[in-house]
N, C-alpha and C positions, 0 to 999 in steps of 0.2 A: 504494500500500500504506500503509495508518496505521500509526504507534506502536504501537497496541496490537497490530496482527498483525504486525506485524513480531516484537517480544519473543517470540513464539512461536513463529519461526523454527529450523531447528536450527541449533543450537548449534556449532563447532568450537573447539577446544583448537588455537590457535594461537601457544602460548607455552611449553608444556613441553618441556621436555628429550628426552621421544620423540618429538615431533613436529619438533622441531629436527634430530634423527639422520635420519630419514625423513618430511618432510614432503608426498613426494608420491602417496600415495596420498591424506591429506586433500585436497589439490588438487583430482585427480581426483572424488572426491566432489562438491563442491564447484563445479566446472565442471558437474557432470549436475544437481545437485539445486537451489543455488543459485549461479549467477553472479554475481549481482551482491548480495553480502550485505552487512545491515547488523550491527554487532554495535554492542549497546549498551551504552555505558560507563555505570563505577559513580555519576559521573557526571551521567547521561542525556542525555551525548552522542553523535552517532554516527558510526561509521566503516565505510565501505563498501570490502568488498574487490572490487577487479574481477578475475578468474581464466579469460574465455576468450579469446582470441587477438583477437580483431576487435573484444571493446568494449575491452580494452584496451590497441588500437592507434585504437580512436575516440576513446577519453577523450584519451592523450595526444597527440592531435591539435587534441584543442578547448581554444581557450586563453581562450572567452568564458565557458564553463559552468564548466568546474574549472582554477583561478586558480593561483599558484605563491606570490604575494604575500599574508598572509591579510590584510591591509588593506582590498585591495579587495572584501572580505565584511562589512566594517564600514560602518557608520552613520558622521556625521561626529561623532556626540557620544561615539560608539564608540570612534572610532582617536585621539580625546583621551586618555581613558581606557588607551585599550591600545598606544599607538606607542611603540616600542620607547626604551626613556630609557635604559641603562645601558651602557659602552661595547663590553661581550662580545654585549650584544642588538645591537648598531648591527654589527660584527663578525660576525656568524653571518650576519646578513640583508641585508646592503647585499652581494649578488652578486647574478651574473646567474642562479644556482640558485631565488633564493626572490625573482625579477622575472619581472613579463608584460611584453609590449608595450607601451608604446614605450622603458622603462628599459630588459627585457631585448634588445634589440633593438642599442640604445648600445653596451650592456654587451661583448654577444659581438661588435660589432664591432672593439672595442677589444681583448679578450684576440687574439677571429684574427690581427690583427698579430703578435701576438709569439708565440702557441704555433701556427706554425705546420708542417704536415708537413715541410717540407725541414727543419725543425730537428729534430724526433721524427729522421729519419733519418739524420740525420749523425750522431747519436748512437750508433749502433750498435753501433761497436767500440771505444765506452767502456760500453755493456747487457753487450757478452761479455765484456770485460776483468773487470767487477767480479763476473759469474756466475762464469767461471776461480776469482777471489782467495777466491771464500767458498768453493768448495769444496776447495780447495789447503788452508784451513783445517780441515776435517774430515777428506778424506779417508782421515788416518793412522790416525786413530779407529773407524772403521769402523761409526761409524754418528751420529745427529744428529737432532734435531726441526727440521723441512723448514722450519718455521713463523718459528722464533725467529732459527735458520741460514741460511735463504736466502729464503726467499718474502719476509718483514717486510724485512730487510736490503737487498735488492736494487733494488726500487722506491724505498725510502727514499733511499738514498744517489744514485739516478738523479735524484728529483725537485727534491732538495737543490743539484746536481749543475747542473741544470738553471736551477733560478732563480737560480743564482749566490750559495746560500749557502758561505762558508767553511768548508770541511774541518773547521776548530776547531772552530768553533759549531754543529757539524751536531747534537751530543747536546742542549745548549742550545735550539735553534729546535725539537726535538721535543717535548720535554718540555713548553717554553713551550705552544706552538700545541697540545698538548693538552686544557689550561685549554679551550680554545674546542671543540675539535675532540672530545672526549669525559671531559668532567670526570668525568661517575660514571664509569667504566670505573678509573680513578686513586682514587676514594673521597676527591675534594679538598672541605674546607671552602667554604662562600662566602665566605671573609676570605682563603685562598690561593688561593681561582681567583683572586678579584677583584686578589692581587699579581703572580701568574704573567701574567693578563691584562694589566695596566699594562707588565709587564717586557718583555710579548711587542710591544707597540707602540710601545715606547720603542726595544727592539732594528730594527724593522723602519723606525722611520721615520729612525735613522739611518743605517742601508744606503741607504733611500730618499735620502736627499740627498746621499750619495759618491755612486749612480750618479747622480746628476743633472749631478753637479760632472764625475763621471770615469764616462760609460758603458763598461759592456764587453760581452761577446759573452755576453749572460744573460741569462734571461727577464724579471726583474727591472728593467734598463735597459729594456726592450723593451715594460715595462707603463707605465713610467715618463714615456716620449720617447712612447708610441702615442699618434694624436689620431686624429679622425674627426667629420668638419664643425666644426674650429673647437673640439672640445672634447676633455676628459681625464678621466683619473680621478682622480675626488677624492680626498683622504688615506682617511677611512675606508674608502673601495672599494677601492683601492691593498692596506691591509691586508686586508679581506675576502676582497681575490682569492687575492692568496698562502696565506691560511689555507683557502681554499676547495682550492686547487692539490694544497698539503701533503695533506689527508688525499684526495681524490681523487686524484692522484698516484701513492698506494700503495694503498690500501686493497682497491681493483681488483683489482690485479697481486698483494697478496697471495693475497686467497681463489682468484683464479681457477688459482692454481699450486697452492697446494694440493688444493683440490676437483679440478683436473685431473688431479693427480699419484696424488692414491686414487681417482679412476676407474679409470685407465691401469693401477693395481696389481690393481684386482681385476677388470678384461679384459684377462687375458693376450693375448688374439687382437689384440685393438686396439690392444696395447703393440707387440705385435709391427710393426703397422704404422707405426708411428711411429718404429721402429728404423729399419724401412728405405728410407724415406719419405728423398725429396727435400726442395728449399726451401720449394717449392709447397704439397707433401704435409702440409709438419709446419704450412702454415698453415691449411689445409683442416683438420687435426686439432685446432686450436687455437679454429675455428670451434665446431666439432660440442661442443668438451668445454663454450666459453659458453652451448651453446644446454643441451647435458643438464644441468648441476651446475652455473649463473654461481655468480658472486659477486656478486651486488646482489638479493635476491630479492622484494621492493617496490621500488617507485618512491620517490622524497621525497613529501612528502606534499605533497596538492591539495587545493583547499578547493572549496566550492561556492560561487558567487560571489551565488548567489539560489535562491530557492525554484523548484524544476522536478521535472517529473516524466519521470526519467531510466526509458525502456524499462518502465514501470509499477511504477516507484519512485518514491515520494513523498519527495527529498532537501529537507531544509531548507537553508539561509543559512548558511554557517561549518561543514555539518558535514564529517568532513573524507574524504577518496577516496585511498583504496591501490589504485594498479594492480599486480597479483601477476605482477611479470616471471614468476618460477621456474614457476609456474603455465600462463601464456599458451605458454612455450618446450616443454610436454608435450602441447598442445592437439594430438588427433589428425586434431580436423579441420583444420589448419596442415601436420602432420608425422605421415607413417607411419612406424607403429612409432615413435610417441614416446617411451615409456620404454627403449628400445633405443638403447647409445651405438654410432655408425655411424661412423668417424672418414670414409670415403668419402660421407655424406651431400650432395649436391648442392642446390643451389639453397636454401641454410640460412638462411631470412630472418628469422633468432633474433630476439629482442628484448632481450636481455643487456643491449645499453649504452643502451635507452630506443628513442625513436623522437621524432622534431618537432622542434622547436627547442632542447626540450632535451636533447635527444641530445647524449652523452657528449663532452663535450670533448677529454678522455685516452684514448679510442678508440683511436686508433692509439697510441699510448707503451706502452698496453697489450696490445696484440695483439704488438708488435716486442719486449716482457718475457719475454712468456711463452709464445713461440716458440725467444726464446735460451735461455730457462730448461727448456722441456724437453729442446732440444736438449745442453745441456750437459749438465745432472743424468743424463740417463740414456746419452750420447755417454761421460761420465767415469765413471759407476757404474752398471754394465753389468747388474751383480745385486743391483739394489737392490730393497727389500723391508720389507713391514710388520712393525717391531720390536714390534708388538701386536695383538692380536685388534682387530677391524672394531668390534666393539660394546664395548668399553673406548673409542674412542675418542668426544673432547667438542667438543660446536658451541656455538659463539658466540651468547649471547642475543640476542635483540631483532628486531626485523620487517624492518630493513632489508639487513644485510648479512647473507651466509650463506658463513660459513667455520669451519673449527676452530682452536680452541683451539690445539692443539699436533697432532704429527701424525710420531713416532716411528717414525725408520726406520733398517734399518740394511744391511750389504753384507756380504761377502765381499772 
């Protein structure tokens, strides 16, 4: 397909506010008419959404065509030009998220050491303890934004928790590793990201060196002491990883409790199920609510690593490829009755936490969150319920994650 026909492609609005509230009907569109779209930026760069189930479980399978690194899209006169100089770009990119083979390969063998499942699980009844304390906090009240109250809170203090930050510093390392983690969202200057930034590295590398001096039983030590053939992670990968950790960590396990929690509210049949549902049942229900409503609704983004002609697209070099989880998890040829949430759905080979190598790390922290978490919220507030009409409520900008804003509820 050329440039020129392509611009005359339709069109979709995949930035407004009502398509935020309800974006899956566009989807659907989208899967029948075009698959695989390019929208062209103001720009005249272009970004290709992928939306059916099997190309995009092909793209993110192919790690020669659409790359994670955008370096390897560049020229050598290019990546002079454009390799990352400043310490929040060295920061954001030096993980295993935005590495191919053979770095990302190092990389995730090195975090597997230390975030591994037996440690997700031993955690368990410190996930319910701190589920219990937020709501022992509200409950007097008789009602709470799900958002700000428990979903944000619960994963944050888990992931904190986990890397062996400090109870003290826990407000500190948030705030810092925002800087990196989403400076517009904060509306921070470049003269205070770039101090917040410094403070955020300054704080981490010297935790870095007590646990070198004094390991203890935290992820932290466990990134610190990991080797594999002979090698480690270097200072800035060290801090990369932890700020990569920090907002995956939570970010997940928030949307997915909220976006699960207004499912559940507005199928009463379904909630029903999940009242009475076993250990099994509430994870089986935990499955179905990532696959209907996730919380991540693109992928990070992919670049093209060279000019090819993807499926009778003519992609160029650098431009860049969104695979539409939210989209692919509707696809009815994958799932009957797709836009129907089933909490008994079987064989649910969602695509919520990714698929290939870079499949979700937090995968399981987040599935054992927000299992405690419905089991508690609706185990402790029996009549719990939307403190506001369905269409008052607000979703989160942007193409990647997909959650709300706030999400006011209240009880009896």
């Amino acid at each position: 397909m050329s440039r020129d026909k392509k611009r005359t492609a339709p069109g979709y609005d995949l930035f407004s506010p009502q398509f935020k509230a309800d974006p899956f009907p566009t989807f659907a569109t989208m899967r029948c008419d075009a698959p695989i779209y390019g929208h062209v930026a103001r720009n005249g760069s272009t970004i290709w959404y992928i939306t059916r189930y099997d190309d995009v479980m092909e793209v993110l399978r192919d790690n020669e065509r659409f790359v994670k690194d955008v370096g390897h899209t560049l020229l050598p006169e290019e990546w002079e030009r454009k390799r990352p100089s400043t310490l929040s770009q060295r920061l954001i990119n030096e993980n295993m998220l935005f590495a191919d083979p053979p770095d990302h390969t190092r990389l995730r063998a090195l975090v597997n050491q230390a975030f591994t499942p037996r440690r997700v699980e031993q955690n368990a009844p410190r996930v319910q303890a701190i589920a219990e304390a937020l709501i022992d906090r509200v409950s007097a009240g008789k009602q709470m934004d799900l958002i700000a109250d428990f979903a944000l809170p619960l994963p944050t203090i888990v992931i904190t928790d986990l890397l062996g930050i400090p109870e003290a510093d826990r407000e500190l390392v948030a705030d810092l590793s925002q800087a990196i983690i989403a400076p517009g969202r904060h509306g921070l200057t470049f003269s205070a990201r770039k101090r917040k930034v410094r403070a955020f590295v300054a704080y981490l590398q010297e935790l870095f060196a007590a646990r070198q001096q004094d390991p203890q039983d935290d992820l932290i030590s466990a990134l610190v002491t990991a080797e594999a053939g002979g090698q480690r992670l270097a200072p800035e990968e060290l801090s990369s990883m932890v700020a990569l950790l920090l907002v995956t960590g939570h970010e997940t396990t928030v949307n997915l409790i909220g976006n699960g929690v207004l499912a559940l509210l507005r199928h009463p049949d379904q909630l029903a199920l999940v009242r009475a549902a076993d250990e099994k049942g509430v994870e089986t229900a935990v499955e179905e609510l990532l696959r209907f409503d996730g919380p991540v609704e693109t992928s990070t983004t992919r670049w093209v690593r060279r000019d090819v002609v993807y499926k009778g697209h003519r992609m160029r070099r650098g431009d860049v490829v969104r695979v539409v989880l939210a989209a692919a998890n509707r696809d009815e040829s994958q799932f009957a009755a797709a836009d129907t949430l089933d909490l008994c759905r079987a064989n649910n080979r969602h695509l919520a936490f990714g698929h290939g190598i870079h499949y979700c790390l937090g995968a399981p922290l987040a599935r054992l969150e927000g299992k405690i978490a419905l089991q508690t919220l609706f185990g402790r507030l029996p009549n719990l319920r939307l403190a506001i009409p369905p269409a008052e409520l607000s979703w989160r900008s942007g193409v990647l994650f997909r959650g709300l804003e706030r999400l006011p509820l209240a009880w009896e």
